[in-house]
N, C-alpha and C positions, 0 to 999 in steps of 0.2 A: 504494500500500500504506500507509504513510503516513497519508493522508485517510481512507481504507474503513478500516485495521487496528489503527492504536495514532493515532487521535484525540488520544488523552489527552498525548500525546509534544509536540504545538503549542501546549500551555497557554494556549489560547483564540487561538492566531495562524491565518490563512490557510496550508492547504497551500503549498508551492512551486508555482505555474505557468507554465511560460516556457518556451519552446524552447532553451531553452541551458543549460537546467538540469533533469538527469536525475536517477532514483531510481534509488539500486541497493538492492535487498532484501536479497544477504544477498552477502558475500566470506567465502571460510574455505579456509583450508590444510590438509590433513593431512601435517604434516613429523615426521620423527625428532627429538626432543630433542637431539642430537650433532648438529644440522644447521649447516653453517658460518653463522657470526653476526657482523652488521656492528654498528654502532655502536650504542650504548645496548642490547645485547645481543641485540636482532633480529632472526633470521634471515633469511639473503640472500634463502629465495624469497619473503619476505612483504616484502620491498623490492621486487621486481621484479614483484608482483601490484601494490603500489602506484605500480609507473611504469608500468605496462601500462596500469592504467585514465586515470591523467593523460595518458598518448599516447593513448588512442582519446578520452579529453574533448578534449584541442586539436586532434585530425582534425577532430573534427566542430562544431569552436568553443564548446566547453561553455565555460562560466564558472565552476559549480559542479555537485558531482555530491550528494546531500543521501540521509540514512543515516540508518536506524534501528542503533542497536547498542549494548553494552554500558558500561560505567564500566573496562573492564579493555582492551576495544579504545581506547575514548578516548583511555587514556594511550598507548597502542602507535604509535597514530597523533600524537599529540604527540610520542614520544621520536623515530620516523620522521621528524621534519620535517614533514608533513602534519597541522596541526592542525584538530581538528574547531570548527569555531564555531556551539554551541550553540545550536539556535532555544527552548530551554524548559527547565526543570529535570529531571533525573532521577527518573521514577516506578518503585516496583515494580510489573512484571510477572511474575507467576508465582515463579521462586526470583532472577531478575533485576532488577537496577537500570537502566535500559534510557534510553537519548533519542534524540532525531535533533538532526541538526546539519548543516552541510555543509558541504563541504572543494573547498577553493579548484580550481580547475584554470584553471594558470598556469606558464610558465618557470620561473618562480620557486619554484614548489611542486615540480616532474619535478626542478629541480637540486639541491635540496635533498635530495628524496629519493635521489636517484641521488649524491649524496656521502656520505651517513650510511651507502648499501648499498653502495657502492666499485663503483659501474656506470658503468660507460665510455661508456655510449651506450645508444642504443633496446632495449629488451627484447623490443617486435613491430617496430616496424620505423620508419624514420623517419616521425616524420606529417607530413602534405602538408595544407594547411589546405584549407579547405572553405568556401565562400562561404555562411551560411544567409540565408535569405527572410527 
């Protein structure tokens, strides 16, 4: 999506190609604004969508998972511990400020975010790593 859709988001760089590094098009919550909130104001299930996807990135040995999305997700994922690292500047598209970037999947990144959303442990289940080709 990426390469065929917002082109303009790689500011003249090579799409992502690699088996250990996936796209995801689009993640989105619909929660209640009263919804219990972890650190940097957060809501607990938008912590636990972001350990879910780090647990099925380390099943299946991703390195990085690489994201179109907005300047307002950006930060969210910054304040989450998940920070997004930038492959191009910020264009407008349509009433958005949009980029892609990818976000690490690592220990290091599931602990983080699993301490800023107060989670004890696996949100699917423990992952079992995976040998890739």
């Amino acid at each position: 999506m990426l390469r065929d859709t917002f082109p303009m988001l790689l500011d003249g760089k090579r799409a992502p190609e690699h088996p250990r590094i996936w796209e995801s098009s689009r993640f989105a919550l619909d929660i209640a604004s009263s919804a219990l909130k972890g650190a940097g104001g957060i809501a607990i299930p938008t912590y636990e969508l972001f350990a879910a996807m780090i647990e099925l990135g380390l099943s299946h040995q991703l390195s990085h998972i690489v994201t179109v999305t907005d300047l307002r997700m950006e930060r969210i994922l910054r304040r989450s511990g998940w920070p997004l690292e930038r492959i191009g500047e910020p264009h407008t598209i349509g009433a958005t400020r949009a980029l892609a970037g990818y976000l690490e999947v690592s220990e290091k990144m599931l602990q983080a975010v699993r301490q800023n959303g107060g989670i004890a442990g696996p949100v699917l289940w423990a992952p079992v790593l995976r040998r890739v080709a």
